[in-house]
ZAZAMAR-616945 format. One record per atom (N, C-alpha, C): x, y, z. Coordinates in steps of 0.05 Angstrom, whole numbers, padded with zeros to 5 digits, always signed. Layout:
BEGIN
XYZ ...
end
This chain:
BEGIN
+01787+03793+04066 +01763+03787+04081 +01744+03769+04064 +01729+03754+04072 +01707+03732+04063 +01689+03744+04071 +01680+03757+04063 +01644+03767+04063 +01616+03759+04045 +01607+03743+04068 +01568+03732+04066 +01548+03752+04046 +01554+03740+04014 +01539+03760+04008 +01516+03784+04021 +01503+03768+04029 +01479+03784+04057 +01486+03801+04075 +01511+03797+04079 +01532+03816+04097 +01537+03843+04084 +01539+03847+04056 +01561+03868+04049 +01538+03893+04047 +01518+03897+04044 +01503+03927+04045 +01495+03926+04081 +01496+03910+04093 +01491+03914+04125 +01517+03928+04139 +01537+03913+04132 +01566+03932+04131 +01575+03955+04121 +01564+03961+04099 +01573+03995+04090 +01555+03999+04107 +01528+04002+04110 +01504+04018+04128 +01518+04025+04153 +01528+04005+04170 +01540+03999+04194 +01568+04022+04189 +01578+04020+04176 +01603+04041+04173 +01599+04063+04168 +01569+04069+04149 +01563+04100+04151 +01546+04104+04176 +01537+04091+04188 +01531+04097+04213 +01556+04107+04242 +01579+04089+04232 +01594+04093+04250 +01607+04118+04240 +01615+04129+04214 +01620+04159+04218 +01597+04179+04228 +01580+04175+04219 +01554+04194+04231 +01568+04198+04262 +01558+04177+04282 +01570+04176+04307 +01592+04187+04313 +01612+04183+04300 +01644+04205+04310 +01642+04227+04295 +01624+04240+04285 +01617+04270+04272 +01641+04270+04243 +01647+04249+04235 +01670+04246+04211 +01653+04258+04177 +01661+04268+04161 +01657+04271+04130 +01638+04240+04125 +01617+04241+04110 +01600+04220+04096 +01624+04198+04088 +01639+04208+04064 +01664+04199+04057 +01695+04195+04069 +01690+04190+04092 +01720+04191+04109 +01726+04159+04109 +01757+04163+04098 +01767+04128+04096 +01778+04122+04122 +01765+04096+04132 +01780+04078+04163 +01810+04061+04152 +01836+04072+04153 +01849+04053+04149 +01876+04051+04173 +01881+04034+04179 +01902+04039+04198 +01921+04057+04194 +01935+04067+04171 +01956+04091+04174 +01941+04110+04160 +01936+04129+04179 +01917+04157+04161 +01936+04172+04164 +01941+04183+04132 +01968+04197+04127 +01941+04223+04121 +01937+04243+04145 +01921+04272+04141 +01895+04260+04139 +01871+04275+04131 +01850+04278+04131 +01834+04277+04156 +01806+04268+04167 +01795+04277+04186 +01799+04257+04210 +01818+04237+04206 +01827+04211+04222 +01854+04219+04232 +01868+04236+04216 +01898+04244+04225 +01903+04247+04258 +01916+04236+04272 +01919+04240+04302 +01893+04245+04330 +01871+04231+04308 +01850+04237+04326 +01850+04204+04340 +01862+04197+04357 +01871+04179+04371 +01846+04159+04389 +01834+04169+04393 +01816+04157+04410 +01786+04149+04387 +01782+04166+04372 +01770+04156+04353 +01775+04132+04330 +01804+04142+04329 +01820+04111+04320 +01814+04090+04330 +01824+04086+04349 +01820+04061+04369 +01784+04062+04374 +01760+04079+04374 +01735+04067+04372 +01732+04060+04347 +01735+04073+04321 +01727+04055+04303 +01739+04034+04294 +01767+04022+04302 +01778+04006+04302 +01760+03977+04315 +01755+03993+04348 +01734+03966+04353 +01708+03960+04341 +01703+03980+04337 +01669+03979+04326 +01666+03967+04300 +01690+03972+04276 +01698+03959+04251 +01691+03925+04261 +01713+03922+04279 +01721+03892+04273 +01696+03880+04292 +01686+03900+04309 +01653+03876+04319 +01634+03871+04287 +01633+03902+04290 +01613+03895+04267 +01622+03873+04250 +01648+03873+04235 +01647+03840+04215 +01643+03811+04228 +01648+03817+04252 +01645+03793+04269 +01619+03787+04269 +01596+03808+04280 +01580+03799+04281 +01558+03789+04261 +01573+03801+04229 +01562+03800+04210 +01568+03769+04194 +01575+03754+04213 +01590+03729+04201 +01615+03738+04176 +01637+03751+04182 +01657+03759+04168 +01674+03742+04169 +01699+03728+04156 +01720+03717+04165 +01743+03737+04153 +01772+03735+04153 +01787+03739+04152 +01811+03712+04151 +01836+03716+04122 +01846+03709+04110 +01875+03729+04114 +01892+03722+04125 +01925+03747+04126 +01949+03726+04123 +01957+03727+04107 +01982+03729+04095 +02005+03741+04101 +02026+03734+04127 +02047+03756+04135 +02075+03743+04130 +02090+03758+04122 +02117+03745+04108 +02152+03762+04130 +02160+03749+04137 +02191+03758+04156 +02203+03753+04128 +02211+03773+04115 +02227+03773+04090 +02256+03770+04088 +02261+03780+04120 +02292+03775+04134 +02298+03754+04134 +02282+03728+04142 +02285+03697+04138 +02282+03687+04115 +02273+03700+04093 +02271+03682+04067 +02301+03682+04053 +02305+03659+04034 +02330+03653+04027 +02338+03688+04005 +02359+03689+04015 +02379+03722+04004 +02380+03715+03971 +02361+03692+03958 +02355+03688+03936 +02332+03698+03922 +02321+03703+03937 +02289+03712+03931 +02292+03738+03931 +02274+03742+03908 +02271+03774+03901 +02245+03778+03913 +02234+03804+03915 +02214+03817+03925 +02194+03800+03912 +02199+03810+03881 +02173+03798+03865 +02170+03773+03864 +02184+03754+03875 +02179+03718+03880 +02168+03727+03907 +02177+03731+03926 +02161+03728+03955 +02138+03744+03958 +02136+03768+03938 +02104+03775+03932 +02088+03761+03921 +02089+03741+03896 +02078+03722+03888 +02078+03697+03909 +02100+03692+03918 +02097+03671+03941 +02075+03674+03961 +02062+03703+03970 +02053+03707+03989 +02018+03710+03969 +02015+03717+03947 +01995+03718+03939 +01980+03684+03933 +01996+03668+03927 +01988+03649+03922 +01979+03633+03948 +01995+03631+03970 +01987+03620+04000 +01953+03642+04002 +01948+03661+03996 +01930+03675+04003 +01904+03672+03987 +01905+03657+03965 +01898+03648+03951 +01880+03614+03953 +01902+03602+03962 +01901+03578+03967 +01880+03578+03991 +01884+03590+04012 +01871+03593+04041 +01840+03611+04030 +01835+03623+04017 +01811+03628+04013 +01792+03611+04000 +01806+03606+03973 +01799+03575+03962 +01786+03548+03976 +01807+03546+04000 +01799+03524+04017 +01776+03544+04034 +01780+03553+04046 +01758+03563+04064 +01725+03560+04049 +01724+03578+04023 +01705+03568+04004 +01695+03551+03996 +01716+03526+03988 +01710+03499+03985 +01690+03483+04019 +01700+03484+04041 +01694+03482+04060 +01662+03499+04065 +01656+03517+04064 +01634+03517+04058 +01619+03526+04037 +01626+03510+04019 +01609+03506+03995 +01593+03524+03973 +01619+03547+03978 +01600+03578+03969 +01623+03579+03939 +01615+03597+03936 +01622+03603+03908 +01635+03637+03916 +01662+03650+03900 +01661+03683+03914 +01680+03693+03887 +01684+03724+03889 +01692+03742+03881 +01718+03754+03892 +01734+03747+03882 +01758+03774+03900 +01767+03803+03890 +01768+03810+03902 +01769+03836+03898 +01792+03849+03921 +01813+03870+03903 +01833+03872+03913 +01839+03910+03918 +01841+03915+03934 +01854+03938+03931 +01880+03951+03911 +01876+03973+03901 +01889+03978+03880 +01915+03982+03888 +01937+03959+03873 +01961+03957+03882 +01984+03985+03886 +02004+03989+03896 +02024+04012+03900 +02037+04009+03869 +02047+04043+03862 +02058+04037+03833 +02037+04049+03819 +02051+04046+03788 +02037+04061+03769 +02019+04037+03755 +02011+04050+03732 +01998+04026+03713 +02007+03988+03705 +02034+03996+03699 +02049+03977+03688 +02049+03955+03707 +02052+03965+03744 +02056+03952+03764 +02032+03939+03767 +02013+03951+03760 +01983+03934+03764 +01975+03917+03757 +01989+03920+03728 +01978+03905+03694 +01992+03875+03713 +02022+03877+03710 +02032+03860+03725 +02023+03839+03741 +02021+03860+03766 +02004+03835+03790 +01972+03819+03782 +01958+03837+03762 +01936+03830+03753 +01946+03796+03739 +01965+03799+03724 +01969+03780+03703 +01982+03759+03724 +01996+03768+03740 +01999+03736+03755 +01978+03728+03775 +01961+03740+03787 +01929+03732+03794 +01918+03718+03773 +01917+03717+03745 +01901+03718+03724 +01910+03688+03725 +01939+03678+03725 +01953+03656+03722 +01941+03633+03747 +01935+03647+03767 +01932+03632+03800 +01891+03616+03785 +01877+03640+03777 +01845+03638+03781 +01846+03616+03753 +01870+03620+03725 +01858+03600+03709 +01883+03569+03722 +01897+03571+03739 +01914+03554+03732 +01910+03526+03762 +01905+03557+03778 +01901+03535+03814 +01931+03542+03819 +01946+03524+03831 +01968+03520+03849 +01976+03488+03858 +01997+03482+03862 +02010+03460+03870 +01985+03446+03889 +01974+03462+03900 +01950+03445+03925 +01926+03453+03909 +01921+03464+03900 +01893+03476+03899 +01882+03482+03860 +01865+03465+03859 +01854+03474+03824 +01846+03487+03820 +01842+03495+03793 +01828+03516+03791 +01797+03511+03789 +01780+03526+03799 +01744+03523+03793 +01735+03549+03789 +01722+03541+03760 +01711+03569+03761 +01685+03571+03775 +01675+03559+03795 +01650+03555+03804 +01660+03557+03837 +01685+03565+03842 +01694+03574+03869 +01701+03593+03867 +01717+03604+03851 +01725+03632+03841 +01720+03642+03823 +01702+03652+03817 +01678+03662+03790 +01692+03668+03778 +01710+03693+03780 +01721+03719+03767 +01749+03717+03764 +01765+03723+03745 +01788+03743+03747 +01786+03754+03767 +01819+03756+03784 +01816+03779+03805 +01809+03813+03797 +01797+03827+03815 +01787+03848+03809 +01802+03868+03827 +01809+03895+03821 +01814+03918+03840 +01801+03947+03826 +01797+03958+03852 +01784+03982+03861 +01800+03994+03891 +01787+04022+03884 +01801+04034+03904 +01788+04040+03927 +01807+04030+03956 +01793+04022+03974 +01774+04048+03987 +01776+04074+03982 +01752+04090+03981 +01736+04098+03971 +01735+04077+03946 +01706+04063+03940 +01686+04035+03951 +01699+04019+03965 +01690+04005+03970 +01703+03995+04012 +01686+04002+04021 +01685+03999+04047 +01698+03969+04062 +01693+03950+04056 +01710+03925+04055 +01736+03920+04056 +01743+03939+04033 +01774+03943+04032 +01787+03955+04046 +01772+03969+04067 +01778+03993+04089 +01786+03965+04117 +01762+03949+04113 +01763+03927+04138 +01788+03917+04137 +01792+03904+04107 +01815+03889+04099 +01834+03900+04113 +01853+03928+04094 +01870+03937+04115 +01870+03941+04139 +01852+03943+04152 +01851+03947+04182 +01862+03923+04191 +01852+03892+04184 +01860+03876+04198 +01879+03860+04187 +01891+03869+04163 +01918+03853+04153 +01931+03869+04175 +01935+03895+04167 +01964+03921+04194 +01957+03908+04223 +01934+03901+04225 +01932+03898+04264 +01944+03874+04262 +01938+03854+04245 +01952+03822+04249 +01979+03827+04239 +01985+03845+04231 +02013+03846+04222 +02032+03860+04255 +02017+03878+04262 +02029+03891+04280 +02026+03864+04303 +02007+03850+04314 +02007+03838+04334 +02017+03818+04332 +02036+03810+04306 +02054+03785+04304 +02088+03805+04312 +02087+03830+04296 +02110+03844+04303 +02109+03845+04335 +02097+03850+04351 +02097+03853+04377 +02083+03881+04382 +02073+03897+04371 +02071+03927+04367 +02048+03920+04396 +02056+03947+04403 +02030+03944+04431 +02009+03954+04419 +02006+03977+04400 +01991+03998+04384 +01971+03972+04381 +01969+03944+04369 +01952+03933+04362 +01942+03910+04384 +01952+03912+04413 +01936+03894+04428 +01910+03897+04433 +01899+03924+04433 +01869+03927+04439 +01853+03901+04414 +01860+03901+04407 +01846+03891+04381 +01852+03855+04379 +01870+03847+04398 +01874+03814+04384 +01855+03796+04396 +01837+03795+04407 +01822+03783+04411 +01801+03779+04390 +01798+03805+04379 +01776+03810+04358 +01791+03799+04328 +01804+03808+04327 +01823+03792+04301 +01821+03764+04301 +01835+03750+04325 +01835+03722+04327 +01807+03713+04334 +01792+03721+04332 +01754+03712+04327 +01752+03713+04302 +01760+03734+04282 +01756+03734+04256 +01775+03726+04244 +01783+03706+04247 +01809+03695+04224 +01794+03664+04220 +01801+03655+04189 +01787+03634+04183 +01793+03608+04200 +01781+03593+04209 +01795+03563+04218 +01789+03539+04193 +01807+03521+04202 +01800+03498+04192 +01781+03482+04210 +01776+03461+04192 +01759+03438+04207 +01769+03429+04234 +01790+03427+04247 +01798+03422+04271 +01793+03447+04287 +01795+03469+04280 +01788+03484+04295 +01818+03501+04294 +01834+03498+04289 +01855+03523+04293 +01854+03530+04271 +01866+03557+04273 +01869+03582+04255 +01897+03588+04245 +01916+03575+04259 +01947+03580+04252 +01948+03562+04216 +01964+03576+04201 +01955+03563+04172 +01945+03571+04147 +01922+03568+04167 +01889+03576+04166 +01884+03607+04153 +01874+03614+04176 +01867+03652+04176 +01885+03667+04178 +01909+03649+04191 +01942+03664+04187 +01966+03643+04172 +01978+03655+04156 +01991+03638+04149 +02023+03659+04159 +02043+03643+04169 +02059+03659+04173 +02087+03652+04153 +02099+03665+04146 +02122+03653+04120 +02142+03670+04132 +02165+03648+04131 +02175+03623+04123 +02156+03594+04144 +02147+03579+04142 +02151+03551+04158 +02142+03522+04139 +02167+03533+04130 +02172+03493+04120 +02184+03484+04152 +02178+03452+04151 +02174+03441+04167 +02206+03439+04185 +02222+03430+04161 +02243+03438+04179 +02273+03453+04180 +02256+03487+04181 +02264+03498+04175 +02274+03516+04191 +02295+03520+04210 +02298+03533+04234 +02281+03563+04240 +02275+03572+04219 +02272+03600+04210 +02234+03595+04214 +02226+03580+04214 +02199+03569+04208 +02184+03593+04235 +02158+03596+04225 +02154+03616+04246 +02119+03607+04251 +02122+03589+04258 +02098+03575+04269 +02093+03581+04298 +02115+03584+04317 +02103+03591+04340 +02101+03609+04348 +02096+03635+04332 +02081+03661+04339 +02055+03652+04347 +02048+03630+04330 +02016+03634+04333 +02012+03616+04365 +02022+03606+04382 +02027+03608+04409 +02028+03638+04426 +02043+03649+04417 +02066+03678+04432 +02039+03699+04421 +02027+03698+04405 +02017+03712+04394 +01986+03718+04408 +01978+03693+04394 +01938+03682+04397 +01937+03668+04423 +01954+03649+04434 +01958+03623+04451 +01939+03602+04440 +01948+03591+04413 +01947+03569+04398 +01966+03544+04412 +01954+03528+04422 +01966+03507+04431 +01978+03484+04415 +01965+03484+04392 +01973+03462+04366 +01969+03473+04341 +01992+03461+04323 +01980+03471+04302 +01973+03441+04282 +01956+03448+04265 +01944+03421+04261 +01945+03436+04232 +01939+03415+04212 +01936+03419+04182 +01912+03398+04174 +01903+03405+04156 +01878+03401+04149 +01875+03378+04142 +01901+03365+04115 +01901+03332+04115 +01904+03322+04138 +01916+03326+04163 +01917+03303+04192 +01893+03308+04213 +01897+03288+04225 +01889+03279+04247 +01887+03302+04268 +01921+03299+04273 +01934+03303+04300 +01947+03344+04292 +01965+03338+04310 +01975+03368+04312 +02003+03368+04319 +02019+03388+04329 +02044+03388+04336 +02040+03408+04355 +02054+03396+04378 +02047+03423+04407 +02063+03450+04390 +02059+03461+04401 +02067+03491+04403 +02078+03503+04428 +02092+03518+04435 +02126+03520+04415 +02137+03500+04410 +02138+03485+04392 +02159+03475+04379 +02185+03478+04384 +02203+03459+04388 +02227+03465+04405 +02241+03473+04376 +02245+03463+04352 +02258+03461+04340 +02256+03488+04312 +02240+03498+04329 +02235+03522+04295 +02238+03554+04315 +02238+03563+04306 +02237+03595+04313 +02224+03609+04330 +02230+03620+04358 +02218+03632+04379 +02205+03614+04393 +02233+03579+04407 +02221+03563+04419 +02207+03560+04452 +02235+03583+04462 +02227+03583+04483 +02218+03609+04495 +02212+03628+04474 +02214+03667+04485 +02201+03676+04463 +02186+03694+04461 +02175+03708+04437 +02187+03732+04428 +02216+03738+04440 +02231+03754+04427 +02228+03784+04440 +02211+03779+04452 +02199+03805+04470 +02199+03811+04499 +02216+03785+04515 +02216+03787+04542 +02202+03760+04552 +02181+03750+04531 +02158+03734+04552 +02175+03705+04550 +02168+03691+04565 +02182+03658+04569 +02157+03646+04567 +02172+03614+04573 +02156+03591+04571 +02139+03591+04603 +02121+03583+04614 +02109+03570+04639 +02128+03557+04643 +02130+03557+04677 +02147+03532+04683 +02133+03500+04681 +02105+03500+04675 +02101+03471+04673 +02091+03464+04644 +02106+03488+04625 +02105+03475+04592 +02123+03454+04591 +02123+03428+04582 +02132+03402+04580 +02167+03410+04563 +02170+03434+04554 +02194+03444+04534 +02206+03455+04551 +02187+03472+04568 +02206+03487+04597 +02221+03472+04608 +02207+03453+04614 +02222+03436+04634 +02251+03419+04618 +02237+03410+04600 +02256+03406+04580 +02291+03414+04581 +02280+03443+04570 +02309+03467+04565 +02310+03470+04592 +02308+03465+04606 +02316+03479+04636 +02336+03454+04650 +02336+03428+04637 +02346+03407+04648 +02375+03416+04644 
end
């Protein structure tokens, strides 16, 4: 999440307000999988603080930054820990730009990774490599990214509660999960855009899609959001969506088809 400095004590307030309201513990964590405690199977409370979460960042001028990876499509060469670093660095890169774009300066701050110590030290040290080094697109500034990355545990800090909420919902509503349709409208409001105005990339980046890459999975964000182009930040122009030539051209894998007067329909139907 990208949060307006000005934003972040209006937001915890707002969240201890919203447990007050569902009669929850002072200290009760919002995260999408509540393994026990006072969220366990309480279903309908789920789904209100779910919406009430993601207005409130909305209305708080919040953006959102997700990173989702089909690990089934990446080459049977790649180990976990390359496509975890693969996926940290795109996540990276997209905040960077978003920052650069308007002109702020920020902090990241990460939820405390799965694993023991050693696993931490780890991911810490290749963050550490991303903030002094930049990336193939992106330099490093220490006047965009103040800090070393930082982690804490996300029931200490309320933000990190949002975070998960809306990485699992954008994760589930690219899987197709119904569990997360209440919610995509509000997600796809809070995901970062570029200067053209779309978000595919952007506030979502989906991996694998090199360009020509059958496996490329760019037109979720059609099937998904109904993103009509996806555009990149160096061009102009865009590329319709679905894309005949990359992954889930004419079906989203779930039953749904093309319109009969999408210009591809007609197309494949010849």
């Amino acid at each position: 999440m990208i949060v307006p400095q000005e934003a972040i004590a209006p937001y915890a307030g707002r969240l201890a307000a919203l447990r007050t309201y569902l009669e929850l513990p002072p200290k009760t964590e919002f995260k999408w999988a509540t393994d026990g405690g006072p969220m366990h199977k309480q279903w309908d409370k789920q789904r209100e603080a779910r919406q009430q979460m993601l207005q409130d960042a909305l209305d708080l001028g919040i953006t959102a930054v997700v990173v989702v990876c089909a690990t089934d499509r990446m080459p049977d060469s790649w180990s976990e820990q390359k496509i975890k670093l693969e996926m940290l660095t795109y996540l990276y890169e997209r905040v960077s730009m978003v920052l650069d774009t308007a002109g702020d300066s920020g902090v990241l701050i990460a939820d405390q990774p799965p694993g023991g110590r050693v696993d931490e030290k780890r991911w810490l040290a290749e963050t550490l490599d991303l903030t002094k080094n930049g990336t193939q697109y992106i330099d490093a500034n220490p006047n965009r990214i103040v800090l070393p990355v930082l982690t804490t545990r996300s029931d200490h800090v309320d933000l990190l509660q949002l975070a998960d909420l809306v990485t699992a919902a954008t994760t589930a509503l690219v899987a197709g999960s119904p569990h997360a349709a209440p919610y995509r409208d509000l997600v796809f409001s809070l995901l970062a855009k570029n200067w053209l105005e779309g978000k595919g990339g952007t506030g979502l980046k989906l991996v694998p899609d090199a360009d020509h890459s059958p496996h490329n999975l760019r037109n979720p964000f059609y099937w998904v959001f109904g993103e009509k182009w996806f555009t990149r930040v160096s061009q102009f122009g865009g590329m319709l969506l679905p894309h005949r030539f990359w992954a889930y051209a004419t079906d989203d894998g779930l039953g749904n088809t093309l319109p009969p007067d999408h210009p591809y329909a007609k197309k494949d139907s010849a």
